[in-house]
C-alpha positions as CSV (number, residue, x, y, z in Angstrom):
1,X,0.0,0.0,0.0
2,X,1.5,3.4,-0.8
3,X,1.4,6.5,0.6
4,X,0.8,10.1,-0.4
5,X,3.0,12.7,-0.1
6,X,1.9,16.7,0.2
7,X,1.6,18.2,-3.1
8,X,1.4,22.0,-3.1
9,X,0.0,24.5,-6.1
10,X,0.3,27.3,-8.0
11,X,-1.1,29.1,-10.9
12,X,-0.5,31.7,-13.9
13,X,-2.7,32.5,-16.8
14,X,0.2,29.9,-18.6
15,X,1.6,27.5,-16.4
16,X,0.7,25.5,-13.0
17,X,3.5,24.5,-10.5
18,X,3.4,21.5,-8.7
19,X,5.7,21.2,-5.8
20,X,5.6,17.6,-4.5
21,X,7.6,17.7,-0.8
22,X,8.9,14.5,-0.1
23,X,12.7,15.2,0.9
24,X,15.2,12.5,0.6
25,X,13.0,10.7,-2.0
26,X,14.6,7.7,-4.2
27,X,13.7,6.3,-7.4
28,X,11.6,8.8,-8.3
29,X,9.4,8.4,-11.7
30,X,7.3,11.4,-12.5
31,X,4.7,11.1,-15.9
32,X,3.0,13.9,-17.4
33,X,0.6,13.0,-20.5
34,X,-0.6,15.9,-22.9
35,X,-4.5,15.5,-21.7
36,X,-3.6,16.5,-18.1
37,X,-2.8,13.5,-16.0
38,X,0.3,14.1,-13.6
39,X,1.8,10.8,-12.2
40,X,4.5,10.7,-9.4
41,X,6.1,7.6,-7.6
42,X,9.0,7.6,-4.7
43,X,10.2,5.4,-2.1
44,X,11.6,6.9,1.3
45,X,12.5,4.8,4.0
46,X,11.1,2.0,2.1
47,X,7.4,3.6,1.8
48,X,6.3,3.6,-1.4
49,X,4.9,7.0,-2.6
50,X,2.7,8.0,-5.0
51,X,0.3,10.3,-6.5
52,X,-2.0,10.2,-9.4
53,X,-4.1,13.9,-10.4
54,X,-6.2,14.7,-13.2
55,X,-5.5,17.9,-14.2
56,X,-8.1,20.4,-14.9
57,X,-7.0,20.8,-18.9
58,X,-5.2,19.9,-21.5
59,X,-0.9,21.0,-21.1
60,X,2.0,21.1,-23.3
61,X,4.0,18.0,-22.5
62,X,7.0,19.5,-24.6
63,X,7.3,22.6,-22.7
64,X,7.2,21.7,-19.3
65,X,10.2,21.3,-16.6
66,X,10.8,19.0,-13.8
67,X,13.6,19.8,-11.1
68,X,14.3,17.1,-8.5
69,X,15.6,18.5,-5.4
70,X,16.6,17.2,-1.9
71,X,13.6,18.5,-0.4
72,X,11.2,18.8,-2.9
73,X,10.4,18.1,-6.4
74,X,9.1,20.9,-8.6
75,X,7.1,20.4,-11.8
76,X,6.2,24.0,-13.8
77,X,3.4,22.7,-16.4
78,X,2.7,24.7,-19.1
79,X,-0.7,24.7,-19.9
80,X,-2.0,24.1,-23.4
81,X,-4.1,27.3,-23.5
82,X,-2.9,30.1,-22.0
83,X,-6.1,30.9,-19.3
84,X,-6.8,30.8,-15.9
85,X,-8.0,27.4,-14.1
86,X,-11.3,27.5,-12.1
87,X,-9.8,24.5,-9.7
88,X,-6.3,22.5,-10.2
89,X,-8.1,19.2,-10.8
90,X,-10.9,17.9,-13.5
91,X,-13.4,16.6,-10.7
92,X,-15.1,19.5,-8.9
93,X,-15.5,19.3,-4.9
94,X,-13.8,19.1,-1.8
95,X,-9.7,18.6,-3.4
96,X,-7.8,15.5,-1.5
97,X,-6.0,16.3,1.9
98,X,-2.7,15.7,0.7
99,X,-3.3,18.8,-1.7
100,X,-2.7,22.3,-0.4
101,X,-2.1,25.9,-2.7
102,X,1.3,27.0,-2.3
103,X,1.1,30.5,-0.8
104,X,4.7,31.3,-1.5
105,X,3.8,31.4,-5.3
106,X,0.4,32.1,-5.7
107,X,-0.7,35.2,-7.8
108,X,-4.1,36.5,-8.4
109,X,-4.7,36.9,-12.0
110,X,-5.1,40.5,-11.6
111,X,-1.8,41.2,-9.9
112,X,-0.3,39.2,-13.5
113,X,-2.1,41.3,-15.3
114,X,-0.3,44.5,-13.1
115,X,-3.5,45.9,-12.4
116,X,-2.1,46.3,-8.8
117,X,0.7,47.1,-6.7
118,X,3.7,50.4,-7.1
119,X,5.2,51.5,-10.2
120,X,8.5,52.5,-9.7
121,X,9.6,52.9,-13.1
122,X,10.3,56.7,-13.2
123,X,11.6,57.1,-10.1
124,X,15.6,57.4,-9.8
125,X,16.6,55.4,-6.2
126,X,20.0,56.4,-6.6
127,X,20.0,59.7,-5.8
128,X,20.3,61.2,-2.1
129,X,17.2,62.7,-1.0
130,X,18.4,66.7,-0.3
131,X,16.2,67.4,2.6
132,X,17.0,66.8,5.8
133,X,15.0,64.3,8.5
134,X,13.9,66.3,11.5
135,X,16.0,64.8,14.5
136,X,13.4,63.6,17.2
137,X,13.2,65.1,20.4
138,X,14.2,63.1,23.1
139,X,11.4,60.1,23.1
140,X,11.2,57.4,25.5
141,X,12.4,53.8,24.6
142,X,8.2,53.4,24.6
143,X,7.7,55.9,21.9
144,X,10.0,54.9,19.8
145,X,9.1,50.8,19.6
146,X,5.4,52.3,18.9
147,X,7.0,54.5,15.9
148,X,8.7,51.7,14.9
149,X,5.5,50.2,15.1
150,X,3.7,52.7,13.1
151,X,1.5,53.0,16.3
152,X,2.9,56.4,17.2
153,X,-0.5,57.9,16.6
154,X,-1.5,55.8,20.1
155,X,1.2,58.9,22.0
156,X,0.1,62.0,20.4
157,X,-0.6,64.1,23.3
């Protein structure tokens, strides 16, 4: 009986990532078929490991990467059509346990599409600013962790 490991997610409007964490994993056979099946097998320890997902479209077999790590094994799918996926998997519902979205590279497809966040492409960091900070007046030890806070509006007097 096999096991199965945590599989983390990620999405763009072209590609899907697919971070399988399974450190120190040996023998490790990963499949990916152009109709959106994504196969994975590892021992560790002598615990056989393996996940089978059906993807929720089509992908470019061709142009997609693998990288086996220590830690982790990292699959970047391109997807056939270039469009955002309702769901990672075909079936709808409740996803399997062992699947979780990888927070470290989600983006909302708005933030692709830089709809938000700072533009900083005028802007010239490498000059010094010519004016001069005010020095505080003497402040407290207190005052100045809730500056550093940004809670110095709690000691206006």
């Amino acid at each position: 009986m096999s096991r199965h490991p945590t599989v983390k997610w990620a999405q763009r409007s072209d590609k899907v990532f697919l971070t399988v964490e399974l450190p120190d994993a040996k023998d490790v056979k990963v499949k990916l078929e152009a109709e959106g099946k994504f196969l994975f097998s590892a021992t560790r320890d002598g615990v056989l490991y393996e996940v089978d997902l059906e993807l929720f479209d089509k992908i470019n077999t061709e142009e997609s990467k693998v990288s086996i790590g220590v830690r982790s094994i990292v699959y970047t799918i391109k997807k056939a059509e270039s469009k955002w996926w309702a769901r990672l998997l075909k079936t709808e519902g409740k996803p399997p346990i062992f699947l979780k979205v990888d927070w470290d590279k989600w983006v909302e497809e708005e933030e692709e599409e830089g709809k938000t966040g700072l533009d900083f492409d005028d802007m010239d960091f490498s000059k010094k600013s010519k004016t001069k900070k005010k020095q505080p007046k003497e402040e407290s030890p207190l005052h100045w962790i809730l500056r550093r806070l940004r809670l110095d509006c709690i000691c206006k007097r």
